[in-house]
C-alpha positions, 0 to 999 in steps of 0.5 A: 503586499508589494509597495511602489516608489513613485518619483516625479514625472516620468520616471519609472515605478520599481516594485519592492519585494515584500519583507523577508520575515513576512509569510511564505508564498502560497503553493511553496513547501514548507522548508521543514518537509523540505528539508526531510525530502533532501535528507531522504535523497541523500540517505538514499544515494548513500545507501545504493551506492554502498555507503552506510546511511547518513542517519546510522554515521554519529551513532555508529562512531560513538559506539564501543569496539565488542570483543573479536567474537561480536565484530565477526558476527558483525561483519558476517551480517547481510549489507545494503552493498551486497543486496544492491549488488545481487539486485543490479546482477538480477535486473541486468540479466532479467529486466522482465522482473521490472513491472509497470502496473497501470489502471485504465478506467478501474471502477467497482461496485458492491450492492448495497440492500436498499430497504435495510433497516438502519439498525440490525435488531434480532426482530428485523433479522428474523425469517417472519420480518423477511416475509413481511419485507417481501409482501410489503415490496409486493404490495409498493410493486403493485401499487406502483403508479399510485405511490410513485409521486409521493415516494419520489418527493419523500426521497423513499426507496420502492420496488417498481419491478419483480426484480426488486421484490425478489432482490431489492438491491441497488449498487454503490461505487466503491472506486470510480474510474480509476487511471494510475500509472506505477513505476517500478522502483517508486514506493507510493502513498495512499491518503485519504479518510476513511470509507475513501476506497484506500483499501478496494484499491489496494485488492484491485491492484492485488486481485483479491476483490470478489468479482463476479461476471454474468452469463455474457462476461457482461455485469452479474446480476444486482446482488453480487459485486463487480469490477470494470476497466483494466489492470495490467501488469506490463501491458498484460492482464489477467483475462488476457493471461489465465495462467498468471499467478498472482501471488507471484507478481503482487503480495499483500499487507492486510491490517491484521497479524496473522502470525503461527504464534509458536514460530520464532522470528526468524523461523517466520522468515524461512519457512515464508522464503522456503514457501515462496521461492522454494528456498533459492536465491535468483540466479542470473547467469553463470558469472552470478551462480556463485554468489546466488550460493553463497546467498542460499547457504547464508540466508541472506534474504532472511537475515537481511530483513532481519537487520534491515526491520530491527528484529536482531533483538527478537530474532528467536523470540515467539512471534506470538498472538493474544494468546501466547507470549511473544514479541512486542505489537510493533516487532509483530507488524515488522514481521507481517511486513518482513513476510512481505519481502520474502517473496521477491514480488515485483509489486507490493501493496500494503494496507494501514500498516501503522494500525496500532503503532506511534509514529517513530515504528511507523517511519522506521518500517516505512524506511526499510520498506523503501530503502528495499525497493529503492534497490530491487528496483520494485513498486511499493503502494501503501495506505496510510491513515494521518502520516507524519511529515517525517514518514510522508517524507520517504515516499516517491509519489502520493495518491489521493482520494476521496469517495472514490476518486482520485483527485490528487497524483504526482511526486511528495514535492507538488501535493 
């Protein structure tokens, strides 16, 4: 509340600011997550200017000198510095590895049956109660005229057409009208509850979502799913251009770990890079062939995902499954993600990557994941169910949605 001083006649009225131990003002961040975005800047500049991070300065200082062995081992690991260098090399000599994706007016849908029984029993999913459906969507189709104002005041679905006695099928918006612009080297957060269209939006983006097209290119019939709008990746999509591949350009984090379970860590991690980029390290010019040799016969890429998701630990250890023994749950969602990296894509979409892990796992691989893309200069889309502000902190910019719309885009300060 803003008190006045009121003096004697004329005299002018000045407002006085409310208490400073009163309530903040709506609308302005709270100083806590503040704080955690600065700190996340710094950490940041710290680490693309080759320095080590501000969060690794006080353990690294009370930490015991090894013996002559394990400070050489230590020096011959990958650094932040070199792989921004290489990076820098690679985006001055090859910008067209820097990609913009934009969504114009991305919508989706999937048929839904319109007469399905709530609950599946083994009596509705028997071939006699499929027949007595299609009689009975008959009989509503011929008694059409006489049901129609009854079965509209009940709010009651009817086969009004020979189209919905043989497919009885109506179509649900999954996403609606989607427009996002993003940018390369910028890591974007996905909210919202779930059934939101979080993880439609992550498979459009990657072009993993089944879309069918009728006979003219138009809309299929009303039993298949179906994607409109446009989704381009500098200005060029995938009708536009049918040789583009795009494992290359846009890899994909599912909720699942589906791992070889007899492979070690460290196995995982070549025979991914050894698949995805046939072993080789960019090469950007002469003046950088030397040092993209130096990085093949190193194996920087595996080894730097190593350190940089805390594997060292586990590095030949079984990645295992439910089946056989091996990495904890955490270190296994590392390696999914570590997989992630070891294809250089510019565009990187992951989906509910803390499914199963606490909050301290979630925020250190949300860390390495934008600390890489922070220095290869590449786009990173995540989806999160309920993140902390600690991990909300680390991103660039949040999407929010809610059945299928976005209603809320712009930078971490604003939302």
């Amino acid at each position: 509340m803003v008190t006045f001083d009121v003096a004697d006649g004329n005299d002018a009225v000045e407002p006085k600011p409310p208490a400073s131990d009163g309530p903040s003002p709506q609308g302005r961040r709270p100083d806590y997550l503040k704080s955690l975005i600065d700190r996340r800047n710094s950490n940041l500049a710290s680490i693309l200017e080759g320095a080590p991070p501000l969060d690794g300065v006080d353990e690294a200082a009370d930490e015991e000198v090894g013996t002559d062995a394990q400070q050489d081992a230590a020096t011959s690991r990958p650094t932040m510095a070199d792989f921004v260098k290489h990076q820098s090399t690679y985006q001055l000599q090859a910008p067209e590895r820097l990609v913009e994706v934009r969504l114009r007016n991305v919508s989706y849908h999937v048929p839904i049956k319109m007469d399905a029984p709530d609950v599946k029993t083994v009596a509705n999913q028997s071939v006699c109660y499929g027949a007595y459906e299609f009689f009975r969507r008959w009989h509503q189709f011929c008694q059409r005229s006489r049901q129609a104002a009854a079965d509209a005041g009940q709010g009651n679905w009817t086969a009004r057409t020979r189209g919905d006695v043989v497919l009885p099928y109506g179509k649900k918006a999954i996403l609606s009208d989607i427009d996002l612009v993003l940018k390369p080297g910028k890591t974007y957060l996905i909210l919202g509850p779930p059934g939101c269209g979080k993880t439609s939006l992550l498979k459009a983006i990657a072009g993993r979502l089944p879309d069918f097209k009728g006979s003219d290119g138009g809309e299929p019939g009303r039993n298949k799913p179906h994607m409109t709008g446009r989704i381009e990746f500098n200005g060029v999509t995938t009708e536009d251009d049918p040789d583009m591949v795009m494992a290359n350009v846009v890899s994909f984090v599912g909720q699942l770990d589906d791992h070889a379970p007899y492979l070690t860590v460290r196995e995982t991690f070549e025979f991914a890079f050894q698949c995805r980029t046939g072993g080789k390290h960019a090469n950007v010019g002469a003046h950088a062939s030397d040092l993209a040799e130096n990085m093949d016969k190193n194996r920087f890429t595996e080894n730097l995902t190593i350190e940089g998701l805390d594997l060292s630990v586990c590095a030949d250890t079984f990645v295992g499954n439910n089946d056989v023994r091996g990495v904890s749950g955490g270190q296994r969602r590392r390696v999914t993600v570590g997989e992630m990296m070891q294809g250089q894509n510019p565009v990187a979409c992951a989906d509910e990557i803390s499914t199963g892990l606490d909050a301290a796992v979630t925020r250190d691989i949300v860390n390495s994941i934008v600390t890489f893309a922070k220095a290869a200069k590449t786009t990173r889309i995540i989806s999160l169910l309920q993140p902390g502000p600690e991990t909300f902190s680390l991103f660039d910019d949040v999407i929010i949605l809610a059945e299928g719309h976005v209603i809320f885009t712009g930078p971490i300060e604003e939302a």
